[in-house]
N, C-alpha and C positions, 0 to 999 in steps of 0.2 A: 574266608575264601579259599580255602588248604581245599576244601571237597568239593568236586560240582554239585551244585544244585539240580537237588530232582528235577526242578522244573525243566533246566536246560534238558537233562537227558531225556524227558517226555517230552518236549518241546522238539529237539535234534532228531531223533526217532520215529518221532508220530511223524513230520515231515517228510523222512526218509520212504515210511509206508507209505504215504500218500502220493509221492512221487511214483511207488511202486520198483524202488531201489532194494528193499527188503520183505522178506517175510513175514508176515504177521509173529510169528513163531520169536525168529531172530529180533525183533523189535520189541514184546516186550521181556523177552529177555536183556535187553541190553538196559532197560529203563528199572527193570525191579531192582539188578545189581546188586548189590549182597545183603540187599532186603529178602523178609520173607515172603509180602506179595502185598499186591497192589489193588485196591478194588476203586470205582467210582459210583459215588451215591448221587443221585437226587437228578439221573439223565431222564431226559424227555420217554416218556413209555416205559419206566421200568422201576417198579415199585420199591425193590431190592436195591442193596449196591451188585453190581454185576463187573464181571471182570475188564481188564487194560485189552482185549482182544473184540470182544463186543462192544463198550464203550467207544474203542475209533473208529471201529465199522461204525455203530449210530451216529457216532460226530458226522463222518463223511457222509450219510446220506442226507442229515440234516442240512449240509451243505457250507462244513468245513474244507475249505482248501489249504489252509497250511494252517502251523500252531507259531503264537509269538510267545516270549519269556520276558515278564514282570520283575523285577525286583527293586520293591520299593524301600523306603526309609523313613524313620519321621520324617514329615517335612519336604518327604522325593519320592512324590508317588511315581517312581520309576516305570514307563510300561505298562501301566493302567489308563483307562477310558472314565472308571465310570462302571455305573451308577456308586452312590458311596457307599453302600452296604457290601458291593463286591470288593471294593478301595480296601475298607476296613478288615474282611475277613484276610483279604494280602497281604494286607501291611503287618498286620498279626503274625502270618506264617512268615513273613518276608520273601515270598516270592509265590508265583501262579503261572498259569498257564489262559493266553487268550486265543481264541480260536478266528481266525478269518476267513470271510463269508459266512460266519451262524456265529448270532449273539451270545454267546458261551463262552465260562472260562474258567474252570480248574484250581482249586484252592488244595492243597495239602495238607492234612492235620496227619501228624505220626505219632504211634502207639507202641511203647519201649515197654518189654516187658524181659523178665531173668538178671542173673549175676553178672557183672561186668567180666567181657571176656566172652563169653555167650547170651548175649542181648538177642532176642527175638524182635523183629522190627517189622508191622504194619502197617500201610500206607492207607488212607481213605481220600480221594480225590472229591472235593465238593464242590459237583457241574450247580454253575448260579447263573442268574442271566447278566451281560453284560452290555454296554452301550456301544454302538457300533461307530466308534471316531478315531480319530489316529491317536496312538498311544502316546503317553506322555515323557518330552527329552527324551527320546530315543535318536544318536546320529547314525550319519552313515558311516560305512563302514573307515574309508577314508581318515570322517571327523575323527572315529574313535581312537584310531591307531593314532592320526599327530597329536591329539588331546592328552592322550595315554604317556607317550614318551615326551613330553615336556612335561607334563607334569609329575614325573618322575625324577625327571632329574632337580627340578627345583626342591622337590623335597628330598630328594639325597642330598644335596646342600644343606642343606637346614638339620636334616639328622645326624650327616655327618659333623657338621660345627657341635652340634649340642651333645655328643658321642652318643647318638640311639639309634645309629642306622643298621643295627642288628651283625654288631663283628662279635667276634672272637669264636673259640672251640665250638662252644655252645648252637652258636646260631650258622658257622659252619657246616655243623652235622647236621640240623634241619634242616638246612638245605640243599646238602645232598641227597638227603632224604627223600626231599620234594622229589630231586630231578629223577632217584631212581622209581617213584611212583609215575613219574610221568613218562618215562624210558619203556614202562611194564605195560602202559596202556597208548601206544602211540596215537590211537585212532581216536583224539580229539573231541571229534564230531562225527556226526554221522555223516553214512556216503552222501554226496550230492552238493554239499559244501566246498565254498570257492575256496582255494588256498590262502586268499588272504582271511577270512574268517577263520581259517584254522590259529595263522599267525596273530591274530587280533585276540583271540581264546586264550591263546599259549601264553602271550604278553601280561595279557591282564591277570590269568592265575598264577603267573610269576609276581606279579606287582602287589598280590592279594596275599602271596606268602608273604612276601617281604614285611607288608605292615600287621600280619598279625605276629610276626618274630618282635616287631617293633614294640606293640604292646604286652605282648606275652613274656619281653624281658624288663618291664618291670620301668622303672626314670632313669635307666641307663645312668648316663652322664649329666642329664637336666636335674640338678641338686634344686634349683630356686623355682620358686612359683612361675617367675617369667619364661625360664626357661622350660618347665613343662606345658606350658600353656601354650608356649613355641612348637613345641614338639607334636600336640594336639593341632594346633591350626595348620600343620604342615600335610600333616595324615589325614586329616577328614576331606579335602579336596582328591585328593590320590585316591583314598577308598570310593570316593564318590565318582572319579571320573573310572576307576577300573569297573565299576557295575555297570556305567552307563555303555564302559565294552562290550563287558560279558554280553549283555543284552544284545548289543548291536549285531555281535559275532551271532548268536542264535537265530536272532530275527532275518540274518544277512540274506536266508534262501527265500521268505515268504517278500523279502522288501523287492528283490530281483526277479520276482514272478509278476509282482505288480506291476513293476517298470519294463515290464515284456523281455525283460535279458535272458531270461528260459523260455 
């Protein structure tokens, strides 16, 4: 969780378009991002994959009005409706794109090509049909943030006892790291997003460094089986309740159009 997910930035953006807060221009530029481009296959009418500029124009005629963000897990199909062939391709990528008002929904497969260092990166969007229901464990935005910082602190206790809550030099410089990447791109979200969605964003991809330092440095101070097993049941709640942020943070403008708050 150190990068945002494509999906959010197609999801954040396509929004922002459709609100009519950005340019076509400015939006997908902000969603290819230091890809080299983006195309979507398999839209209604269009034999070809065609590019992120035509593709939301055809969303929107077809009769998109905002875009939501999936991301699911074993076992959590995060942000999905349905049918299961579109569940499955998500779950794959780990994250999608669902469109509201038009059964559609945006699957990502990426294509890495060159030497590390200069990676050439290709995005292909695969428009599938989707079922039109409320998406799955998605809260509001409220839920997400108390959900978020309780259960953050419950597992800094448990990491901190077991010493894996990510100290020393080491996971200090990551995460300065973090904060000057996120210093470099302050604008979160795109325009149109309520300040607490931004705050709810911010939280959860701080909460999302934290446990991948946790993993990344390895059984810390959990020498004994029980004690990594500890360590594990502390993070898979965390990891799980920061996605069901992230999500919530993205979804935050289309759930607020619904309930007539715009």
């Amino acid at each position: 969780m150190l990068t945002e997910p494509r999906a959010g930035r197609l999801a954040a953006w396509g929004n922002a378009l459709i609100a009519g807060l950005v340019s076509p221009d400015d939006a997908v530029l902000a969603i290819v991002g230091e890809d080299a481009v983006h195309r979507v296959e398999g839209l209604p009418g269009e034999p070809a994959p065609v590019g992120l500029t035509l593709a939301l124009g055809r969303l929107r005629t077809l009769g998109a009005t905002g875009l939501r963000v999936a991301l699911p897990a074993p076992g959590h199909p995060l942000g999905l409706s349905g049918p299961p062939e579109f569940n499955a391709r998500a779950l794959e990528a780990e994250e999608a794109v669902v469109c509201h008002g038009a059964a559609f929904g945006l699957v990502p497969e990426v294509y890495e090509a060159g030497p590390e260092g200069d990676v050439h990166v290709e995005v292909v969007w695969h428009c599938l049909p989707v079922r039109e229901a409320p998406p799955a464990d998605v809260p509001s935005l409220g839920e997400a943030e108390r959900e978020l910082a309780e259960a953050l602190r419950e597992a800094t206790e448990v990491l901190t006892r077991l010493d894996v809550a990510g100290s020393g030099p080491v996971a200090e410089a990551a995460i300065a790291a973090y904060r000057a990447r996120a210093e470099r791109g302050r604008e979160v979200l795109a325009p149109g997003y309520p300040p607490r969605a931004v705050r709810v964003l911010e939280l959860a991809q701080r909460v999302g460094a934290l446990i991948s330092l946790a993993y990344e440095n390895g059984h810390g101070g959990a020498v004994s089986a029980s004690e990594m097993a500890a360590r594990g049941a502390a993070l898979r709640p965390v990891e799980r309740t920061a996605r069901r942020a992230q999500v919530a943070a993205y979804n935050s403008v289309v759930e607020e159009r619904e309930r007539g708050v715009r």
